[in-house]
N, C-alpha and C positions, 0 to 999 in steps of 0.2 A: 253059580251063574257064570255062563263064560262072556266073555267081551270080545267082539269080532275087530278086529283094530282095519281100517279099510287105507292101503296106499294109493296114492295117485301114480294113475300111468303116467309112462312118460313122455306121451303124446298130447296129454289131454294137462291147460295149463290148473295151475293151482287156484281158488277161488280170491285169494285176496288179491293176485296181481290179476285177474280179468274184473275184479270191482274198481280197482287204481287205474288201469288203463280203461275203463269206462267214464270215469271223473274225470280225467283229463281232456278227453271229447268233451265230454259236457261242459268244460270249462272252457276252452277254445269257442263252440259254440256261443256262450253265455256272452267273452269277450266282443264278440264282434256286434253286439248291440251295445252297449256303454258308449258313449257319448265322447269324443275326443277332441279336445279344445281347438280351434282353427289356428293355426299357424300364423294365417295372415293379421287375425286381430289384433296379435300382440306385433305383430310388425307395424301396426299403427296407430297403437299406444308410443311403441318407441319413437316413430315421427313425431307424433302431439309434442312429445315431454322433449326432443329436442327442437323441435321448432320455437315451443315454449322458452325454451333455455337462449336461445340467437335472440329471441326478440328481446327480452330483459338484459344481455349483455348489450344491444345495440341499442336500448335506453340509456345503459349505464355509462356507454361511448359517449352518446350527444352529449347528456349531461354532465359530463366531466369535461368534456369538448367546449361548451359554454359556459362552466366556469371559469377556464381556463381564458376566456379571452374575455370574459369580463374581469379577470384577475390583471389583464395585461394591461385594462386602460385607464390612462391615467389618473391622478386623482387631486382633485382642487380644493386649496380648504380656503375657508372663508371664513371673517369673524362677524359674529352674531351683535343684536341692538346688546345683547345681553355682555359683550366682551369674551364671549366665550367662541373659543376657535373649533370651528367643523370640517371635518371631513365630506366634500360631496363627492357623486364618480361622474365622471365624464360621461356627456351622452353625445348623440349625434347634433349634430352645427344647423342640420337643414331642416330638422325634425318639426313640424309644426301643429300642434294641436287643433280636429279640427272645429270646432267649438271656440279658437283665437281668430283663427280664419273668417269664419260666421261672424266675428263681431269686429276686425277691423275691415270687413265689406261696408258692414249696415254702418256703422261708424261713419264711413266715406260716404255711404249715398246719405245718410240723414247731412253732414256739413254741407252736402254738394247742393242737394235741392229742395233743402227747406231754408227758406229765405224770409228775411224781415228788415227792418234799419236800427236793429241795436246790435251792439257791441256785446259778444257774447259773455252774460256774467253779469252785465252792467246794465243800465238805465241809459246812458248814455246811446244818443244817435250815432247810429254808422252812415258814414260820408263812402265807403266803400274803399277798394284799393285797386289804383291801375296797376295794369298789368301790360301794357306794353308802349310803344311812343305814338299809338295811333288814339289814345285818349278810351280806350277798354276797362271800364271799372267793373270789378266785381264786388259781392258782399264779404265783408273780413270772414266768415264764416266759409266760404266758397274758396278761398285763398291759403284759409287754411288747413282743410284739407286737400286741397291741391298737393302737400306734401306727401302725400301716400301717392302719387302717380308718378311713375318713372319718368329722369331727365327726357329731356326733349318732346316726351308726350304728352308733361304735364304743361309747357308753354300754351301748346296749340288746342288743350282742350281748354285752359281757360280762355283764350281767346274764341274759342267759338261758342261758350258758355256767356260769355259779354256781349257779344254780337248778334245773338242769333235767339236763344232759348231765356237768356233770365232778362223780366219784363223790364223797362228799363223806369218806370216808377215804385220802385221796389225801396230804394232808397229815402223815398218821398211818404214810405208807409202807407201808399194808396192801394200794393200789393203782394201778398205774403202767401208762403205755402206750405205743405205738410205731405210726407210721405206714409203712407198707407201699403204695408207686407202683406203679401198676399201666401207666400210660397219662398222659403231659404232651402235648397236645394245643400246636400251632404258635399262637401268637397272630395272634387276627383281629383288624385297626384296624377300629376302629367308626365313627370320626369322628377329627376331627384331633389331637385330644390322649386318645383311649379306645382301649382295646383288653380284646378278652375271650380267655380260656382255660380251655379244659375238661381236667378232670383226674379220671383214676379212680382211687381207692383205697379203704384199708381201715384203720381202726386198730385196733389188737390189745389189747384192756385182759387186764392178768393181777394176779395177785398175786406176791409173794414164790415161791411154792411151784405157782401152778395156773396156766393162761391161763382166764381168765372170760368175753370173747366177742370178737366182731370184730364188730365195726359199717362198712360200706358206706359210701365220702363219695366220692361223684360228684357234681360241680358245674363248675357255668359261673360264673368268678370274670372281673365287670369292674374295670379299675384303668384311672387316669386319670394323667396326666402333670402335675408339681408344681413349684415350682422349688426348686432345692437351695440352700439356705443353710448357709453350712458355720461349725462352731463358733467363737467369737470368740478362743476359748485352744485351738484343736487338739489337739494331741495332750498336751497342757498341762492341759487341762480336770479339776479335782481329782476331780469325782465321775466314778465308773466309770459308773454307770448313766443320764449326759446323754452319756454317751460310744457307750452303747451305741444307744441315742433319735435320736443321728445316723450312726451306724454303718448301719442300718437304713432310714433316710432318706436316705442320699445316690445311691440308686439314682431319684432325684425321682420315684416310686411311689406311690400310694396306692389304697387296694381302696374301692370305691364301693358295691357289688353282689353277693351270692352267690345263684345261686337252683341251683336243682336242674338235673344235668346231666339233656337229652330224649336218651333213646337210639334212634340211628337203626334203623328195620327193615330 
């Protein structure tokens, strides 16, 4: 049997390289549908993840930032009932709680205008206390809170509180009264050591036997921040009534200001 051996011309290519250079079409073709990741997506990945990174170093600034100056301020110690000595840290001088605020307002207006003829604490009648050379008595109770209202303002309110507004058989127990809240407004800082508070109410004058009227005390009360000086004999101190002078004061409070509360429309 013979076998015819057949060669290729040498114009016409060989079969394996026109099946290789067919594949490689096909695969150029093929490429250009697969799917190629956008460029830009990952350009903002890389923002996120550095954006993310500035924000957690510039936590880590402040907060090292406010260590730092709470490390700086000074530090007070003080010895306990216990005998045991403490470390406290310094805080601000003007700072005042507003919830101290709230309670040496109502403080002042309950001493101011709830009135009777005892001696606060006591059974004893109150004869009252002048208050200037023109023969102006007030209730001890009215006089002593008069300490919470700044020099020179606190003169001329009680002189117009003797004169004018508390009855003047008060004394004689023929007439007494009581303060009725209606409304304690949140105190607003005004400035760095002031703050104001508006308070609605009412006080109810009666007698023995009748209620005689209500009278309306809506006001915008400013108090300013003081500093506390605490008694030289504490709780030692013989008189009751320098006791009671810092009882009153150690909230470092005083009333500047009263004017009429503007009722919003």
């Amino acid at each position: 049997m013979k076998t015819r051996l057949t060669t290729p011309h040498k114009d016409k290519p060989v079969d394996s390289v026109e099946t290789s250079a067919n594949g490689s079409d096909r695969l150029k073709e093929r490429l250009k549908f697969i799917p190629i990741r956008n460029e830009s997506t990952m350009v903002y990945i890389l923002l996120g993840l550095s954006g993310s990174l500035f924000f957690i170093t510039l936590i880590a600034l402040i907060t090292a930032f406010s260590n730092q100056s709470l490390a700086k301020r000074g530090k007070v110690y003080v010895q306990m009932d216990s005998g045991k000595t403490e470390a406290v840290q310094e805080f601000d001088v003007n700072h005042r709680d507003p919830k101290i605020i709230q309670s040496t307002i109502t403080a002042w207006v309950q001493l101011t205008y709830e009135w009777d003829n005892r001696i606060p604490g006591t059974e004893a009648l109150d004869k009252g206390i002048k208050v200037n050379r023109n023969n102006v008595i007030v209730p001890t109770k009215v006089y002593l809170g008069s300490y919470l209202l700044e020099d020179g303002f606190r003169e001329a309110f009680l002189n117009q509180l003797g004169t004018t507004i508390i009855p003047k058989n008060v004394a004689r127990g023929s007439a007494r009264s009581v303060v009725r809240f209606y409304s304690l407004g949140t105190p607003t800082q005004v400035s760095q050591s002031q703050w104001q508070m508006d308070i609605v109410s009412t006080r109810i004058e009666s007698s023995p036997t009748q209620m005689l009227r209500e009278v309306p005390m809506n006001w915008t009360i400013t108090v300013k921040a003081i500093p506390y000086v605490p008694p030289t004999f504490g709780k030692d101190e013989p008189l009751v009534w320098r006791q009671k002078i810092y009882e009153l004061l150690s909230n470092g409070l005083i009333i500047t200001d009263i004017v009429p509360l503007r009722m919003k429309s």
